[in-house]
N, CA, C and O atoms as a printed pandas DataFrame, in Angstrom:
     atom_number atom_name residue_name chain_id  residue_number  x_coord  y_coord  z_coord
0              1         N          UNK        A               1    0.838   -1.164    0.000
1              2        CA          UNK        A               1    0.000    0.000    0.000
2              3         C          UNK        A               1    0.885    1.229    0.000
3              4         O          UNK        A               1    2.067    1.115    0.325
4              5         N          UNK        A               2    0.295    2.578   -0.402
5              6        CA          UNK        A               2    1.194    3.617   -0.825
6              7         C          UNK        A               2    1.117    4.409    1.078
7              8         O          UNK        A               2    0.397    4.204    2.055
8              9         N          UNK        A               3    2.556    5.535    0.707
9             10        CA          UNK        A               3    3.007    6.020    2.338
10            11         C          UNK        A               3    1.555    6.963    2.366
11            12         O          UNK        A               3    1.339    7.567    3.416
12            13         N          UNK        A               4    0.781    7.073    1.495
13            14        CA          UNK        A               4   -0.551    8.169    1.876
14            15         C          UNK        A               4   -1.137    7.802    3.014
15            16         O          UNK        A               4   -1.115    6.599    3.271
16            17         N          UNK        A               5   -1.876    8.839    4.080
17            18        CA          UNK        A               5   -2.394    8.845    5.007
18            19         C          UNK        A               5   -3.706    8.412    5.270
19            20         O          UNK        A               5   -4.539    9.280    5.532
20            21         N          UNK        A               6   -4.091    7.068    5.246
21            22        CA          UNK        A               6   -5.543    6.478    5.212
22            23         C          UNK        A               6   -6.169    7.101    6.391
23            24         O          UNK        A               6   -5.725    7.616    7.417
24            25         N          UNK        A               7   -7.530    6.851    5.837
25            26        CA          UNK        A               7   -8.339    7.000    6.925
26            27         C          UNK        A               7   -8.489    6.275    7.958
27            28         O          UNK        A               7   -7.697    5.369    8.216
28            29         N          UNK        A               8   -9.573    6.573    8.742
29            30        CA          UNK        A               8   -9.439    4.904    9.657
30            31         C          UNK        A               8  -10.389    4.406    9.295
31            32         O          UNK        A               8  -10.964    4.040   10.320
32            33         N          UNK        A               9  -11.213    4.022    8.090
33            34        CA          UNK        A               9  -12.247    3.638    7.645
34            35         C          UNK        A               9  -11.481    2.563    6.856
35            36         O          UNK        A               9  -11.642    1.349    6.981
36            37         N          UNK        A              10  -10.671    3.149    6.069
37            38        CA          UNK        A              10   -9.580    3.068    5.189
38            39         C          UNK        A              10   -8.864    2.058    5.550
39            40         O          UNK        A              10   -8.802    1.026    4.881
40            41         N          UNK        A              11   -8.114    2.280    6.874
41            42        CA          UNK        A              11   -7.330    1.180    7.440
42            43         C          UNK        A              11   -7.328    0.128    7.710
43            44         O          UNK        A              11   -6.484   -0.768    7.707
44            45         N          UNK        A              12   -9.402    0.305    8.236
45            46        CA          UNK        A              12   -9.877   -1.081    9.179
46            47         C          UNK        A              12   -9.822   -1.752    7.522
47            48         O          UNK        A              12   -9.309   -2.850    7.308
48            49         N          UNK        A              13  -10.158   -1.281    6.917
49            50        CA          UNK        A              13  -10.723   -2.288    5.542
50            51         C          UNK        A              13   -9.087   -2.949    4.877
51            52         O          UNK        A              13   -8.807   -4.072    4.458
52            53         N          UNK        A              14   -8.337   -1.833    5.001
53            54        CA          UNK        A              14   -7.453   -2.627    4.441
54            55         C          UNK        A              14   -6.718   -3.881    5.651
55            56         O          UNK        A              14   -6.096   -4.905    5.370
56            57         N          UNK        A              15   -7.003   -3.441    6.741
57            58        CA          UNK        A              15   -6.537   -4.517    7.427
58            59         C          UNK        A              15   -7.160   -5.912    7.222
59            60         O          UNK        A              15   -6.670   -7.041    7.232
60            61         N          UNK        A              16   -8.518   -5.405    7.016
61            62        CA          UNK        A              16   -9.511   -6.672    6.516
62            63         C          UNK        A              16   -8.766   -7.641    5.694
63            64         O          UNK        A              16   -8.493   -8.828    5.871
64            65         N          UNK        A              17   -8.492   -6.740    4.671
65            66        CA          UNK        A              17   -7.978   -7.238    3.245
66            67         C          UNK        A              17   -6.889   -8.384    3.564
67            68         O          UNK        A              17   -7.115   -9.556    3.262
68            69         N          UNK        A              18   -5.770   -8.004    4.151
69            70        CA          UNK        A              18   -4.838   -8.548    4.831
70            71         C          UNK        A              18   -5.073   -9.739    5.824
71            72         O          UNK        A              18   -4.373  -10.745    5.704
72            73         N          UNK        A              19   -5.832   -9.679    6.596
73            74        CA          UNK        A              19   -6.126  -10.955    7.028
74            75         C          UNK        A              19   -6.613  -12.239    6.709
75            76         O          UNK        A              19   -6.594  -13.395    7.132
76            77         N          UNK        A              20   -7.309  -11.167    5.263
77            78        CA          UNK        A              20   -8.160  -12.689    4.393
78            79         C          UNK        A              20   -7.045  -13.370    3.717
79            80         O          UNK        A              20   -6.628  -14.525    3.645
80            81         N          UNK        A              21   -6.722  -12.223    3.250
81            82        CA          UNK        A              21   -5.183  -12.457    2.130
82            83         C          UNK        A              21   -4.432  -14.010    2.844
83            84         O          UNK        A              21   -4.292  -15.094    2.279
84            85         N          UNK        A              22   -4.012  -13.579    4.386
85            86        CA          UNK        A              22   -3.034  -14.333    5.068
86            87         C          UNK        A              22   -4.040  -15.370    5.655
87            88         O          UNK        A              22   -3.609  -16.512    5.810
88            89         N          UNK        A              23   -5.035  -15.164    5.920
89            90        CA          UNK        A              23   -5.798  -16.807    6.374
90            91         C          UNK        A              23   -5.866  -17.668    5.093
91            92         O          UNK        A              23   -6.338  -18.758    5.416
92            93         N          UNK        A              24   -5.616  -17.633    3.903
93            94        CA          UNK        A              24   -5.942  -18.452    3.011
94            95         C          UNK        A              24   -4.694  -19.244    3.219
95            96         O          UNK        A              24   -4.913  -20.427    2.956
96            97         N          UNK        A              25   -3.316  -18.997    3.642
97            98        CA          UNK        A              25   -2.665  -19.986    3.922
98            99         C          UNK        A              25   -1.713  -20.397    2.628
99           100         O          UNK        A              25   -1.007  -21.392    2.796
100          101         N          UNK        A              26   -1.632  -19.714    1.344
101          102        CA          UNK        A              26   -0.608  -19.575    0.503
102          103         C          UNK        A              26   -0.278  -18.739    0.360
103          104         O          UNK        A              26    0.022  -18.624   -0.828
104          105         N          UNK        A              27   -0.093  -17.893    0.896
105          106        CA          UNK        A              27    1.168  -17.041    0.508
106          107         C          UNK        A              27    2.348  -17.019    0.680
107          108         O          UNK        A              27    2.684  -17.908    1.462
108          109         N          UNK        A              28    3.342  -16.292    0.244
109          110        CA          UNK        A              28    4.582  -16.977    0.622
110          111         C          UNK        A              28    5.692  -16.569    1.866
111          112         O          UNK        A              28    4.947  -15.700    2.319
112          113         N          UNK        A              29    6.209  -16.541    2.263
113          114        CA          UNK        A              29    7.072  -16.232    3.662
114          115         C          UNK        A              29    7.083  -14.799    3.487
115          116         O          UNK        A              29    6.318  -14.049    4.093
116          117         N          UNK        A              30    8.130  -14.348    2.490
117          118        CA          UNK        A              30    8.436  -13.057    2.114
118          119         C          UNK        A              30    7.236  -12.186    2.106
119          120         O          UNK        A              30    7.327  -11.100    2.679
120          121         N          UNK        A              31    6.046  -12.542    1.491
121          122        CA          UNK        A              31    5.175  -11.732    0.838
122          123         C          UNK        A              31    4.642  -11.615    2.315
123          124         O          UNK        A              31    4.523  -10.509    2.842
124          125         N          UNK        A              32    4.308  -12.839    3.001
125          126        CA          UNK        A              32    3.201  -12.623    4.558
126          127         C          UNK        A              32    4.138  -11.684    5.780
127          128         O          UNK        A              32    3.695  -11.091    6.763
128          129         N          UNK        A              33    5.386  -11.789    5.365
129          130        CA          UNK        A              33    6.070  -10.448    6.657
130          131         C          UNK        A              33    5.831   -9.236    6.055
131          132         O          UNK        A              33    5.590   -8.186    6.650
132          133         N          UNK        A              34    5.909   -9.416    4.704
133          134        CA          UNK        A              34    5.597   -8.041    4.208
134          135         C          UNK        A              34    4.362   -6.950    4.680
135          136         O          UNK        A              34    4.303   -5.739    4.896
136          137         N          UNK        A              35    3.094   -8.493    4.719
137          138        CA          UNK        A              35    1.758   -8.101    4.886
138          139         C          UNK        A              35    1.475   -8.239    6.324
139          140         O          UNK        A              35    0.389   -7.995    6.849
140          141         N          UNK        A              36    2.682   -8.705    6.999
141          142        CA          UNK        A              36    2.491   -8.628    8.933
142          143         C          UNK        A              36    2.931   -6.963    9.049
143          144         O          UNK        A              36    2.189   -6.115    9.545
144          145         N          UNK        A              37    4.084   -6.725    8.572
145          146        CA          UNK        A              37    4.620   -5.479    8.999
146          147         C          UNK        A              37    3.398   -4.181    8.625
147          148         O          UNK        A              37    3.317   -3.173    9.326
148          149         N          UNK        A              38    2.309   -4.481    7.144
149          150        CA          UNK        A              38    2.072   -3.417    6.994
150          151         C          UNK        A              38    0.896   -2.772    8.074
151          152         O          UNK        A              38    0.616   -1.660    8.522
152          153         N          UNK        A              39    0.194   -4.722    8.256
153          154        CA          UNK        A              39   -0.588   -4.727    9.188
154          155         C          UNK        A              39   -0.585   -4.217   10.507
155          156         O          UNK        A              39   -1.566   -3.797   11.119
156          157         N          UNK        A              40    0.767   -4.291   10.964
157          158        CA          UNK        A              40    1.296   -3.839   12.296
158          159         C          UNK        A              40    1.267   -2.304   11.948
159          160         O          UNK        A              40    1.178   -1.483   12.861
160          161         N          UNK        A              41    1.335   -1.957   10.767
161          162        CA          UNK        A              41    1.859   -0.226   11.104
162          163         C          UNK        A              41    0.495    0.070   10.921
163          164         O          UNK        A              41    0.350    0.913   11.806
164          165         N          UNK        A              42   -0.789   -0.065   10.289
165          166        CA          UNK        A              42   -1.912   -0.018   10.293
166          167         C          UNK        A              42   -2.444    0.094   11.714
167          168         O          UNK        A              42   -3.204    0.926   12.208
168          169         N          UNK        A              43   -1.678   -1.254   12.379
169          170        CA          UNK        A              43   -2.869   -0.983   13.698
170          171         C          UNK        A              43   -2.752    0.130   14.728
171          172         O          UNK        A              43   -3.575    0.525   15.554
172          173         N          UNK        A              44   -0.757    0.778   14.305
173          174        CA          UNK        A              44   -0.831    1.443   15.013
174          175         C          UNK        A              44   -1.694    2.722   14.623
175          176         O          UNK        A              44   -2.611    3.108   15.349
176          177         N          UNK        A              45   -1.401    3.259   13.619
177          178        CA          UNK        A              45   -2.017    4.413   12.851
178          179         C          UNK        A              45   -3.408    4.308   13.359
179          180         O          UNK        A              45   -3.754    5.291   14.015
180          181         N          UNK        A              46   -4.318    3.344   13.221
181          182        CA          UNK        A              46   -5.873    3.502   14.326
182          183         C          UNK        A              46   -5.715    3.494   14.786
183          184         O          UNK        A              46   -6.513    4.257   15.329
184          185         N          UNK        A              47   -4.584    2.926   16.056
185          186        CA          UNK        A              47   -4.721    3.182   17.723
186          187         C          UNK        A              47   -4.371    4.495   17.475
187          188         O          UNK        A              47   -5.198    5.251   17.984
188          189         N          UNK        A              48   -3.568    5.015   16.957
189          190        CA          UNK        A              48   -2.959    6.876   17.108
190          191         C          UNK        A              48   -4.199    7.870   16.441
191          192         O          UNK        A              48   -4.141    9.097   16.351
192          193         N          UNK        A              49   -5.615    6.774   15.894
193          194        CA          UNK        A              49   -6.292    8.256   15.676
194          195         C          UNK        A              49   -7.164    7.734   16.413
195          196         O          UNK        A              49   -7.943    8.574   16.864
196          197         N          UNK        A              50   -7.408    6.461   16.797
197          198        CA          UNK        A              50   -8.576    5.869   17.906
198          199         C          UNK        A              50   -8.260    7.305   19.378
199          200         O          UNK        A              50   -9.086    7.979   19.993
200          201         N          UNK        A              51   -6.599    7.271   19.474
201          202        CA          UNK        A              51   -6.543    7.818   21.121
202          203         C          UNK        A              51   -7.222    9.489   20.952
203          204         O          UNK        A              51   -7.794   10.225   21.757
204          205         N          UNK        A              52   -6.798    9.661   19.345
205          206        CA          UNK        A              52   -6.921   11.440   19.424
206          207         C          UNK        A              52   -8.242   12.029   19.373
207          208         O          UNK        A              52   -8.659   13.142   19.694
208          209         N          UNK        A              53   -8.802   10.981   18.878
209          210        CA          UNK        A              53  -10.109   10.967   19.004
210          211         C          UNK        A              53  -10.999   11.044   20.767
211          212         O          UNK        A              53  -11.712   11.944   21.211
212          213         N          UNK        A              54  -10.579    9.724   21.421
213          214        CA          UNK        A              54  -10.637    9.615   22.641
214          215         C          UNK        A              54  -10.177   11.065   22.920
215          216         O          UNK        A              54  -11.051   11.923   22.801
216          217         N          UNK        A              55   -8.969   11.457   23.263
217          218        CA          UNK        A              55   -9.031   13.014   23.674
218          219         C          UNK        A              55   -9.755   14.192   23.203
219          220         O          UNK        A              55   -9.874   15.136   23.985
220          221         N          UNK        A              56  -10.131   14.246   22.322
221          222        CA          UNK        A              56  -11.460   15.472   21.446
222          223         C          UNK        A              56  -12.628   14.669   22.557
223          224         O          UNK        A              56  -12.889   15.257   23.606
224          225         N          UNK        A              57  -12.898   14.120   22.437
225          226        CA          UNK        A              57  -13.982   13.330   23.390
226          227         C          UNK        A              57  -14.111   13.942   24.321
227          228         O          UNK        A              57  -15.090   14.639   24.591
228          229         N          UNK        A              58  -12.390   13.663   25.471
229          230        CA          UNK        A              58  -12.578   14.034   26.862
230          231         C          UNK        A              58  -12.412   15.721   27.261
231          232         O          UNK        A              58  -12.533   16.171   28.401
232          233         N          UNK        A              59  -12.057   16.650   25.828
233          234        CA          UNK        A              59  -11.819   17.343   26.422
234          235         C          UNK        A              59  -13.061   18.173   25.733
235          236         O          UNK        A              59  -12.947   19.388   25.574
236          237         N          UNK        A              60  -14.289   17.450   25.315
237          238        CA          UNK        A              60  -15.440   18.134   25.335
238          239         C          UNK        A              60  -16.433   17.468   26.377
239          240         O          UNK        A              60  -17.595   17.871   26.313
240          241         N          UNK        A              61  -16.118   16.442   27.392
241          242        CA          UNK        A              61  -16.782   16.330   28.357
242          243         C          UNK        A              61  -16.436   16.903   29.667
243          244         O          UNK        A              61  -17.403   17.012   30.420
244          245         N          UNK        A              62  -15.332   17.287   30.119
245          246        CA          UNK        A              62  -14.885   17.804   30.876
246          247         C          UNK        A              62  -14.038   19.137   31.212
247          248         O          UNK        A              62  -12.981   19.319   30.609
248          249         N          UNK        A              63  -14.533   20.156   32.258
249          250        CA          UNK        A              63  -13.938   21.262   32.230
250          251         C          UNK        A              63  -12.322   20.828   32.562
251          252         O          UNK        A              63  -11.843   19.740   32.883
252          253         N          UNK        A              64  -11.798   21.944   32.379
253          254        CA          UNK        A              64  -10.096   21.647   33.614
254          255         C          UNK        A              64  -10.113   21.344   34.058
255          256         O          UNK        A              64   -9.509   20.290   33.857
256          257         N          UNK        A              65  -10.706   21.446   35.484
257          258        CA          UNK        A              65  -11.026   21.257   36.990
258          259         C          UNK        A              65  -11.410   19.190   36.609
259          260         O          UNK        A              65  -10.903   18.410   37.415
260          261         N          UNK        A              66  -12.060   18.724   35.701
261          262        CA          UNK        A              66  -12.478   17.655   35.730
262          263         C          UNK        A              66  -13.735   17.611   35.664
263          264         O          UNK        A              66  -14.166   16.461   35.592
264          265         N          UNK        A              67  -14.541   18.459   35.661
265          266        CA          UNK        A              67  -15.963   18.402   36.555
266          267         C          UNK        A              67  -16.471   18.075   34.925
267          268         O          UNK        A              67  -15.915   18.270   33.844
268          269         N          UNK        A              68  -17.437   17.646   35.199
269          270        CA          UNK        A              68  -18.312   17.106   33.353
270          271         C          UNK        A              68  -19.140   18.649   33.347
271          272         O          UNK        A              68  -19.750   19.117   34.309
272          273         N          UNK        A              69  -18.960   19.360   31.831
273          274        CA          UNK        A              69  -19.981   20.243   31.520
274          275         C          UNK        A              69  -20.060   20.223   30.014
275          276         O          UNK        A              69  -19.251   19.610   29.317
276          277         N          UNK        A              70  -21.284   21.068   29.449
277          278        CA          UNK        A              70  -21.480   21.359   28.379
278          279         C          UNK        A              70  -20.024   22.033   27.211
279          280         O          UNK        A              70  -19.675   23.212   27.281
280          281         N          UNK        A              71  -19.518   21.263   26.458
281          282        CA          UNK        A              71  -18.844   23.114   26.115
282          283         C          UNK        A              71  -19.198   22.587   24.432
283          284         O          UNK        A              71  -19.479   21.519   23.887
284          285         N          UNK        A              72  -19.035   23.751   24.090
285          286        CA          UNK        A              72  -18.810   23.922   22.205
286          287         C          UNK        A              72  -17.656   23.578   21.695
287          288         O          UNK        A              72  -16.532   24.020   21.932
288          289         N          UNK        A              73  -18.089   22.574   20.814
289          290        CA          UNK        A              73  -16.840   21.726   20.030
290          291         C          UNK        A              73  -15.876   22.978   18.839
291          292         O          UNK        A              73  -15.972   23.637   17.804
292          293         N          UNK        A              74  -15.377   22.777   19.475
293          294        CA          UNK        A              74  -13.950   23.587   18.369
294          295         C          UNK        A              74  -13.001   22.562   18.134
295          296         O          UNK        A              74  -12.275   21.990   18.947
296          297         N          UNK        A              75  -13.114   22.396   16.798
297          298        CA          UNK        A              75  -11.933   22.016   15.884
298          299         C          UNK        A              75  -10.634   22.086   15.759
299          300         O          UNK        A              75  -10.127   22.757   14.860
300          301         N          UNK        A              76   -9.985   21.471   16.554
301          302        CA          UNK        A              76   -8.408   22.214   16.530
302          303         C          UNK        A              76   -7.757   21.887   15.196
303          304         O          UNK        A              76   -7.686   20.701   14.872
304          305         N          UNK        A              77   -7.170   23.037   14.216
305          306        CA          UNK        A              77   -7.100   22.524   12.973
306          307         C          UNK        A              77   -5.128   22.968   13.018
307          308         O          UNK        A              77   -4.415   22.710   12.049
């Protein structure tokens, strides 16, 4: 897959892809580390937008202080 920045829609699917690929059980040594490593950098890339996400989350449920309130979502761009 190319160094472009998938989505995480993007990712889960291509991870999909990859697992079917490697459960069929012929592929060849070379080709399946190829498709472990890309898989591995995939999962991190969703855990790294799964967490940033999780933080946009927490820091529209909670003031500073911690306390849970209302606030208006701003976009940090």
């Amino acid at each position: 897959m190319s160094e472009e920045k998938l989505s995480f829609e993007q990712s889960l699917a291509r991870l999909d892809a990859i697992t079917r690929q490697m459960e069929q059980g012929n592929v060849p040594l070379e080709q399946a580390l190829a498709l472990f490593q890309e898989g591995t950098a995939l999962v991190r890339s969703c855990n790294e937008q799964l967490d940033r996400a999780q933080l946009e989350v927490v820091k529209l449920m909670k003031t500073p202080d911690g306390t849970p309130a209302e606030t208006e979502y701003v976009r940090d761009e």
